[in-house]
C-alpha positions as CSV (number, residue, x, y, z in Angstrom):
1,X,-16.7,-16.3,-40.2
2,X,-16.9,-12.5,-39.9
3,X,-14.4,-11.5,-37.3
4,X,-16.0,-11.0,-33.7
5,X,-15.0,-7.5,-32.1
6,X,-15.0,-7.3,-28.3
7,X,-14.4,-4.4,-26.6
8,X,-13.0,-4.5,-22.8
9,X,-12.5,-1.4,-20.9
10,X,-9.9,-0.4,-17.7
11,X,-10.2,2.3,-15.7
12,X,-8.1,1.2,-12.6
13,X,-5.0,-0.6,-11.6
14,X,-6.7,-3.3,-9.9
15,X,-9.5,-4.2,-12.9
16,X,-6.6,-4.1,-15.6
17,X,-4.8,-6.7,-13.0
18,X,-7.6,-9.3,-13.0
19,X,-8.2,-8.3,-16.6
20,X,-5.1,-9.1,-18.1
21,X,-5.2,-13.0,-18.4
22,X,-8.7,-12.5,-20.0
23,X,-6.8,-10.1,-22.7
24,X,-4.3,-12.2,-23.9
25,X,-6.3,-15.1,-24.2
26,X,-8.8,-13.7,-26.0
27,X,-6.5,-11.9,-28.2
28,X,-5.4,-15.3,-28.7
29,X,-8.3,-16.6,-30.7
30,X,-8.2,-16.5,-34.2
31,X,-11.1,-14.6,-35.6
32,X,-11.1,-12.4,-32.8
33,X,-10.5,-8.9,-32.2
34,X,-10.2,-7.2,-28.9
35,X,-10.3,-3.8,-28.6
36,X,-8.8,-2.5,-25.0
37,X,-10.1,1.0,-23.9
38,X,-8.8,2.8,-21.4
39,X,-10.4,5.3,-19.0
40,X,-10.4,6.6,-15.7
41,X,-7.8,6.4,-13.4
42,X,-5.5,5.2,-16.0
43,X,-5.0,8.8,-17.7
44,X,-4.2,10.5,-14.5
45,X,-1.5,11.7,-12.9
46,X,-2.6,11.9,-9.4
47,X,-3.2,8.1,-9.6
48,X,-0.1,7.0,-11.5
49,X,-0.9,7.2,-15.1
50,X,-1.1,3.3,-14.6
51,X,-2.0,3.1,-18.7
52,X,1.7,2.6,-18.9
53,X,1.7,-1.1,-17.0
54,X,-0.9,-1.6,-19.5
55,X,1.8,-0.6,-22.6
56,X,4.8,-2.5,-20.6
57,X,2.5,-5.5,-20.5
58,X,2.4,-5.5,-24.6
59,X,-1.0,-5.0,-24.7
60,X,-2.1,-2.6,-27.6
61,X,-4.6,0.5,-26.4
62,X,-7.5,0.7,-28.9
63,X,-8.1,4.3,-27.3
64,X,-7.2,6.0,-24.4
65,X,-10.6,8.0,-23.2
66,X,-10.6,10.5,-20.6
67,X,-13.2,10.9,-18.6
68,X,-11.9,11.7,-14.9
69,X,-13.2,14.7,-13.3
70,X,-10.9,16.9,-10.8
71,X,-12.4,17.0,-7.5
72,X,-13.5,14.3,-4.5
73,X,-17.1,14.9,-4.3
74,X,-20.3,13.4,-4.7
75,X,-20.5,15.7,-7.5
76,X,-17.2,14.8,-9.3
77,X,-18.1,11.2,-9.3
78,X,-21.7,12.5,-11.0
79,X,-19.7,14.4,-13.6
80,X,-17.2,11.9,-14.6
81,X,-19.8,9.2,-15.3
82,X,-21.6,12.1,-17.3
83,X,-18.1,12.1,-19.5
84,X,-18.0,8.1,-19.7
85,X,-21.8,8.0,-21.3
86,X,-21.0,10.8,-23.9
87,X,-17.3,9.7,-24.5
88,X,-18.3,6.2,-24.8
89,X,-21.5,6.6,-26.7
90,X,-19.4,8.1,-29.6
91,X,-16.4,5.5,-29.3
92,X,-18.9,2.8,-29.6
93,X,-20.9,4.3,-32.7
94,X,-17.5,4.4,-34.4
95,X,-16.1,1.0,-33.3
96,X,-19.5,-1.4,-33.0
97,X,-18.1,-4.0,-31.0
98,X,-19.7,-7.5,-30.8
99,X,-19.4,-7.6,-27.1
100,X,-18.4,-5.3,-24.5
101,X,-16.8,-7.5,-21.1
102,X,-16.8,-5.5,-17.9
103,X,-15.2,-6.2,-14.4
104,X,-16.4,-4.6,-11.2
105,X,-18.7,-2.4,-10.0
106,X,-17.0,1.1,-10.2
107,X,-19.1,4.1,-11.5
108,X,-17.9,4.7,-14.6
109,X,-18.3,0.7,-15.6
110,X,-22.4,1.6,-14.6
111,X,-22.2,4.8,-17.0
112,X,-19.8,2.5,-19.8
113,X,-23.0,-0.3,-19.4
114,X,-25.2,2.4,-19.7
115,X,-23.8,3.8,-23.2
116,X,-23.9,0.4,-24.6
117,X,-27.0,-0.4,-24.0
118,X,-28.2,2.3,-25.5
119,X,-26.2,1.5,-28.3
120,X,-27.5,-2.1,-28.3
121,X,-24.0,-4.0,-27.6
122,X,-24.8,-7.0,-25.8
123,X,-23.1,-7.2,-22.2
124,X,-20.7,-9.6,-20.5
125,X,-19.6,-9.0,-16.9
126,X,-17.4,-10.0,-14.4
127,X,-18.2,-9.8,-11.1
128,X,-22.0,-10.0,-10.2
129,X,-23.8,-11.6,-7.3
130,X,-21.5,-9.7,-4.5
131,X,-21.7,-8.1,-1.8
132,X,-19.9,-5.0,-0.1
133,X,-22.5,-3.1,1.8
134,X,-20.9,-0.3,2.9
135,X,-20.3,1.1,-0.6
136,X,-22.1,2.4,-3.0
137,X,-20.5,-0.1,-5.5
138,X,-23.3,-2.7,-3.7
139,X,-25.9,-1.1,-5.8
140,X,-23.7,-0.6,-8.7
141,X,-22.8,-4.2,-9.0
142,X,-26.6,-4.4,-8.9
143,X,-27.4,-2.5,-11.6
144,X,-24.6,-3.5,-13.8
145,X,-25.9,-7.3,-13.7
146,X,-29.5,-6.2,-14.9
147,X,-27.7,-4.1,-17.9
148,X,-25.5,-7.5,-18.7
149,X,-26.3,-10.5,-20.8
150,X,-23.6,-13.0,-19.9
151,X,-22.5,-13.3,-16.3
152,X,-19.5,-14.6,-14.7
153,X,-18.9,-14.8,-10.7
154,X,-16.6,-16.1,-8.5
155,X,-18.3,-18.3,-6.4
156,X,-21.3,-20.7,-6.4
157,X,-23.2,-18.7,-4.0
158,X,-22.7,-14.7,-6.2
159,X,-24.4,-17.4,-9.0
160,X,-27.4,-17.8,-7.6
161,X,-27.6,-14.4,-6.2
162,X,-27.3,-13.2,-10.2
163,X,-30.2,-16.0,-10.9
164,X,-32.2,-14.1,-8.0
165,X,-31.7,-10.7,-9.8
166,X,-33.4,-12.4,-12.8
167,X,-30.8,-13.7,-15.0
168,X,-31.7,-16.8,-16.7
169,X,-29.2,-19.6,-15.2
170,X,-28.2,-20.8,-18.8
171,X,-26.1,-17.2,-18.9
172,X,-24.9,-17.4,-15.6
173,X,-21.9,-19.2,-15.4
174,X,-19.3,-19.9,-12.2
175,X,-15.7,-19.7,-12.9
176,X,-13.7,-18.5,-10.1
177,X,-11.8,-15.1,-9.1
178,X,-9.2,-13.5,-12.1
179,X,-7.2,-12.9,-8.6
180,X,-6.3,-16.7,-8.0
181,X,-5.5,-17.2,-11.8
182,X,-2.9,-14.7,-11.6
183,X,-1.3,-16.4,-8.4
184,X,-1.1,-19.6,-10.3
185,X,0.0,-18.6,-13.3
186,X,2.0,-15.4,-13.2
187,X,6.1,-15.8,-12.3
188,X,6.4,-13.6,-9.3
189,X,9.5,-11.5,-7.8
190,X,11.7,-12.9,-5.3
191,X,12.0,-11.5,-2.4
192,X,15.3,-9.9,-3.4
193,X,14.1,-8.6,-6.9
194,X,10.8,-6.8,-4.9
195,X,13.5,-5.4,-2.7
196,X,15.1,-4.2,-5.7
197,X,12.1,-2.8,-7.1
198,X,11.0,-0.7,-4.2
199,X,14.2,0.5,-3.6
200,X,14.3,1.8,-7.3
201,X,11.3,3.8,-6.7
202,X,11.9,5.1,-2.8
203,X,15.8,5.2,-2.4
204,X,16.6,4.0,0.8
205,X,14.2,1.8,1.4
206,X,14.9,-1.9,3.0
207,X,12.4,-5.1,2.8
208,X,13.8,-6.9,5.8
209,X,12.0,-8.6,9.0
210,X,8.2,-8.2,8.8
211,X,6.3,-6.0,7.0
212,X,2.3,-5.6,6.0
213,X,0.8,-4.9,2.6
214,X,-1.9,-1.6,3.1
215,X,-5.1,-0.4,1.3
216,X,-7.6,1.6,2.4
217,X,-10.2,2.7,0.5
218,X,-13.3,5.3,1.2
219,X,-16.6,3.4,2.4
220,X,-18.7,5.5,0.3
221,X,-22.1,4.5,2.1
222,X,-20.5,6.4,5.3
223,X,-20.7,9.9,4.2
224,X,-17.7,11.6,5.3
225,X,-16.4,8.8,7.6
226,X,-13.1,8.7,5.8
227,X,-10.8,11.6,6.8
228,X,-11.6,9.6,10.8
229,X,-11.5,6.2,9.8
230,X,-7.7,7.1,8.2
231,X,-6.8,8.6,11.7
232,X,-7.4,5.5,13.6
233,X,-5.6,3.5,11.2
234,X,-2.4,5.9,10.9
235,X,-2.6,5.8,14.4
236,X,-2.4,1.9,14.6
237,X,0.6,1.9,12.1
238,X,2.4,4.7,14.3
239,X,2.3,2.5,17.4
240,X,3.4,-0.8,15.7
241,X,7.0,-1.8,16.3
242,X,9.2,-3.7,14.3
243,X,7.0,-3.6,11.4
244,X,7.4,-2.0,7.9
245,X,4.9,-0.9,6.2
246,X,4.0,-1.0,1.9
247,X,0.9,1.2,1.3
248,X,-0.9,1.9,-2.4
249,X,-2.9,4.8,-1.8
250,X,-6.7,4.8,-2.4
251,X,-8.7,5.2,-5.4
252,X,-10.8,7.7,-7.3
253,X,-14.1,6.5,-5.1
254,X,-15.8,10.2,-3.3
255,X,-13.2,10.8,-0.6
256,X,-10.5,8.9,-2.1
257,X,-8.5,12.6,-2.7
258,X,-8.5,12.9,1.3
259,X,-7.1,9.5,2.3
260,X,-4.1,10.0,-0.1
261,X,-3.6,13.8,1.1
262,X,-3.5,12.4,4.6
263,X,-1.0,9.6,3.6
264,X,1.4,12.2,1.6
265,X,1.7,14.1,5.3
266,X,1.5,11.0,7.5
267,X,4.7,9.5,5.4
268,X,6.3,12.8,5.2
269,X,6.1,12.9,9.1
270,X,7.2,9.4,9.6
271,X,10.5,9.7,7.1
272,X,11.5,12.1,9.7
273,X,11.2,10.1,13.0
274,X,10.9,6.5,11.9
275,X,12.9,7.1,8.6
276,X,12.2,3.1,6.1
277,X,9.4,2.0,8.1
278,X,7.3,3.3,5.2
279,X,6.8,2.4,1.3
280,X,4.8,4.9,-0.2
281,X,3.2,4.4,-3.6
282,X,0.5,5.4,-6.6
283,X,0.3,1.7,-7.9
284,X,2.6,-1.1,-7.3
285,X,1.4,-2.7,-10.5
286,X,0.4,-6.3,-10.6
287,X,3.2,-8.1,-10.4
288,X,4.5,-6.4,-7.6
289,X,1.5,-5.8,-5.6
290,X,1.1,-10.3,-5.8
291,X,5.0,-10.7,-5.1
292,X,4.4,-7.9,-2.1
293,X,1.3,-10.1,-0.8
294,X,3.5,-13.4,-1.1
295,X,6.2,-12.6,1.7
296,X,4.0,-10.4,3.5
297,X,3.0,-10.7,7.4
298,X,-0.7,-9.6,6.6
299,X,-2.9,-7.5,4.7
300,X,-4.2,-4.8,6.4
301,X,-7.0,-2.5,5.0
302,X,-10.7,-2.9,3.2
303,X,-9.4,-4.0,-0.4
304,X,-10.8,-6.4,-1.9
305,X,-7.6,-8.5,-2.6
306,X,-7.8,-9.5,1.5
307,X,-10.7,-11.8,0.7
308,X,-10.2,-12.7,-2.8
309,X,-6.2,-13.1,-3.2
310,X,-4.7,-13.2,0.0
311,X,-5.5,-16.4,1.1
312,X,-4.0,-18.1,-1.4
313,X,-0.6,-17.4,0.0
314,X,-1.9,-18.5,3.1
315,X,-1.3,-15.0,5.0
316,X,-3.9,-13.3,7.4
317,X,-5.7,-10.4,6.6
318,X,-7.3,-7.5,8.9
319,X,-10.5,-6.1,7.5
320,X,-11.2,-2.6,8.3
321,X,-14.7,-1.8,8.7
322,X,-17.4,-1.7,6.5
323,X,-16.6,-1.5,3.0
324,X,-16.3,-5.2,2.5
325,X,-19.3,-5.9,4.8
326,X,-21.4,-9.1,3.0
327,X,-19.0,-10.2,0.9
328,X,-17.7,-14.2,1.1
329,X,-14.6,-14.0,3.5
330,X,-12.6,-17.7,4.8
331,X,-10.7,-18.0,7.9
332,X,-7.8,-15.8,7.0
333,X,-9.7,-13.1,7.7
334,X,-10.0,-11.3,10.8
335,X,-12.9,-8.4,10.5
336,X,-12.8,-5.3,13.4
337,X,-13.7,-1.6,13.5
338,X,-12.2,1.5,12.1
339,X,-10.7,2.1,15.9
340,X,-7.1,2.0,16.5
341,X,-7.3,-0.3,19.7
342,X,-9.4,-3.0,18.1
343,X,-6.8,-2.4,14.4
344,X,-3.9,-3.1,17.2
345,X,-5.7,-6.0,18.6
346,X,-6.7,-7.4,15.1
347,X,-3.0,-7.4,14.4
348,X,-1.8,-8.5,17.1
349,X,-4.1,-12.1,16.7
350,X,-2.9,-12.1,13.1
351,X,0.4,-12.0,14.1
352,X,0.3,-15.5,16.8
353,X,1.5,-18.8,15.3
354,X,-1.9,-20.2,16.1
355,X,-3.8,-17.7,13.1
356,X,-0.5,-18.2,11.3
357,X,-0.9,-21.8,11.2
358,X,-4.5,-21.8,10.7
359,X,-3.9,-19.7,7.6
360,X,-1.4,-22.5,6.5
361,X,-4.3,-24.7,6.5
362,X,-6.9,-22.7,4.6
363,X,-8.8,-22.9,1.4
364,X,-9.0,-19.7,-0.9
365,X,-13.1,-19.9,-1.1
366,X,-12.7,-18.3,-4.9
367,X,-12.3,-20.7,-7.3
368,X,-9.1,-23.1,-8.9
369,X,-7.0,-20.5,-10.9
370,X,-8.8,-21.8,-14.7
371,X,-11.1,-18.8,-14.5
372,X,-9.7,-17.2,-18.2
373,X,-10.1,-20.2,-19.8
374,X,-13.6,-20.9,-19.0
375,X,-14.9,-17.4,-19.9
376,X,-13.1,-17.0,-23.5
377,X,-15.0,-21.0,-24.2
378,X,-18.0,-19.0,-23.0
379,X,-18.1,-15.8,-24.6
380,X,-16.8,-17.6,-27.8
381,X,-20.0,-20.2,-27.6
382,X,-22.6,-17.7,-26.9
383,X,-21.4,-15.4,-30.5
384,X,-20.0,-17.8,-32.6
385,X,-23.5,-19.9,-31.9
386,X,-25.6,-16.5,-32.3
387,X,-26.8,-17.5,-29.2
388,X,-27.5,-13.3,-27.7
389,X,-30.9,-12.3,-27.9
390,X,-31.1,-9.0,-26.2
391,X,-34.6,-9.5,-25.2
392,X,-34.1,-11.0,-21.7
393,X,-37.1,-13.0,-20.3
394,X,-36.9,-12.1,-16.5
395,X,-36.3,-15.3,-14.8
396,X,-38.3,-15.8,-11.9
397,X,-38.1,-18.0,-8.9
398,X,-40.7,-20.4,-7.8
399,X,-40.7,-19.3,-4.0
400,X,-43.3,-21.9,-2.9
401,X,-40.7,-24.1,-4.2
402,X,-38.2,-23.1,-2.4
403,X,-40.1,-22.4,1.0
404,X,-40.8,-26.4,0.3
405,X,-44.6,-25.3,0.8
């Protein structure tokens, strides 16, 4: 059998994190080549030149393509996916991969889809069928899924959403979040090696008594709501006692730029009157970010990882706002506004041993950690069957059907 070439791009911390698993196993497979490109955030220094974790990891880099433009604008975001589709239309006519797998819904992931279709590469992507109304990755996500050919989601429900969109249910295929694999199966730091870590990186710094893991992102569907919706916040962590603080600063999203300026001056203020309540940082990496999770009081902030990995260590989270607005949440997270008081108050029910023990008793909604395994069998079944015919019938719904009429 010719050898089968796939081709999986990074352009952030987080998608190399769920990612990873998928790599390795993959690269496992004899007959296979995978080709990693990395993009994005990755290549720049303002956002930790995270391709390193990548190299630490032992992963090889097929090729490192920037495409990041300066700026945190509308207009920036426009420009860099302009880059991806040239930079990837030529890194694709030279390399002519089998199969292209995708995570997420960024922008440049819609304008890497976008350059392989064009190019006729036959698309497998991780994950459709969600929602998170109050950015615009809600209609990337979208978009992405009518560009892709296989499909893999986290829950039951995102599957059917994906069959809605279109896609035939034979190419639609549940397997779980990458998020909970990497809780089951990665060897995480003690408490005391974490400690270590931090201190390494922010001298001085001391993990003891309770502390709460931070990200906040832009809600880019709230035009200019960020540089207020960081206030309230940063005012909620100035008024919280005994209480440390580990914060990863925001990504490359339109606004993204003024949340991390805000958190430079906030932390640069609060070394000097509440010296160690704050941990600062680009990128904890992976590894770090899980073991920071695990001993954690709570997740505070609109990530993602509050929903998807959090509850499996059984610790509450406070959702901020809007960003995450529609997608699948379980009953370790608390939702409230962008206003310090309700932040405060959000906390403060997090932090009773009634939600602590109700936390101990919940079910991560996002699948049972095998998620790697069941999209290599997949992928490899689908190409090694020459099962991809790129002209997709659209799959429609009978809705007298459904409405039982």
């Amino acid at each position: 059998m010719k050898p089968k070439k796939i081709c999986i791009v990074t352009a952030t911390r987080a998608e190399y994190g769920l990612l990873k698993g998928i790599i390795k196993r993959l690269s496992a497979v004899s007959g296979y080549i995978v080709n990693v490109a990395v993009t994005g955030t990755h290549l720049s220094h303002d956002f930790g030149m995270t391709y390193r974790e990548i190299e630490k990891d032992g992963i090889p880099i097929d090729r490192k393509i920037p495409i990041l433009e300066e700026g945190d604008t509308p207009s920036a975001v426009s420009r860099t996916m302009g880059q991806a589709i040239m930079r990837f239309s030529d890194y694709f006519e030279e390399s002519a991969p089998d199969l292209l797998l995708v995570l997420g819904d960024r922008y440049e992931t819609l304008a890497i889809c976008i350059a392989a279709m064009n190019r006729q590469i036959p698309i497998a992507h991780l994950y459709g069928g969600e929602t998170t109304e109050g950015a615009i990755d809600e209609a990337i996500r979208h978009a992405i899924t009518k560009l892709s050919y296989l499909h893999f989601t986290s829950t039951e429900s995102y599957r059917k959403r994906v069959i809605q969109l279109g896609e035939a249910p034979e190419r639609v295929f549940c397997v779980g979040a990458m998020g909970v694999e990497n809780i089951m199966r990665q060897n995480l730091m003690s408490r005391e090696e974490l400690q270590q870590s931090l201190a390494k990186e922010q001298p001085g710094f001391v993990l003891e008594g309770d502390y709460c893991v931070v990200t906040f992102h832009p809600v880019t569907l709230e035009n200019g709501s960020e540089k207020k919706q960081m206030e309230e916040l940063l005012a909620a962590i100035r008024r919280t006692e005994n209480c440390r603080f580990l914060i990863t600063k925001a990504n490359a999203d339109a606004g993204g730029r003024t949340i991390n300026a805000m958190l430079d001056e906030f932390f640069a203020q609060e070394e000097n009157t509440h010296p160690g309540k704050l941990f600062l940082t680009k990128s904890l990496g992976m590894v770090r970010y899980l073991s920071a999770l695990k001993y954690s009081a709570m997740v505070l902030g609109n990530s993602s990882s509050g929903l998807v990995e959090a509850p499996s260590f059984h610790i509450p989270t406070v959702n901020i706002g809007n960003r995450q607005k529609g997608r699948l949440a379980g009953d370790t997270v608390i939702n409230c506004e962008p206003v310090c008081e309700d932040i405060l108050c959000a906390m403060q029910k997090a932090r009773t041993e009634d939600f602590r023990d109700k936390c101990r008793r919940a079910v991560n909604p996002y699948g049972d950690g095998n998620t790697s395994e069941k999209v290599v069998a997949v992928i490899r079944k689908w190409l090694e069957q020459g099962r991809i015919r790129l002209m997709k019938q659209f799959f429609d719904i009978d809705f007298e059907t459904e409405s039982g009429t």
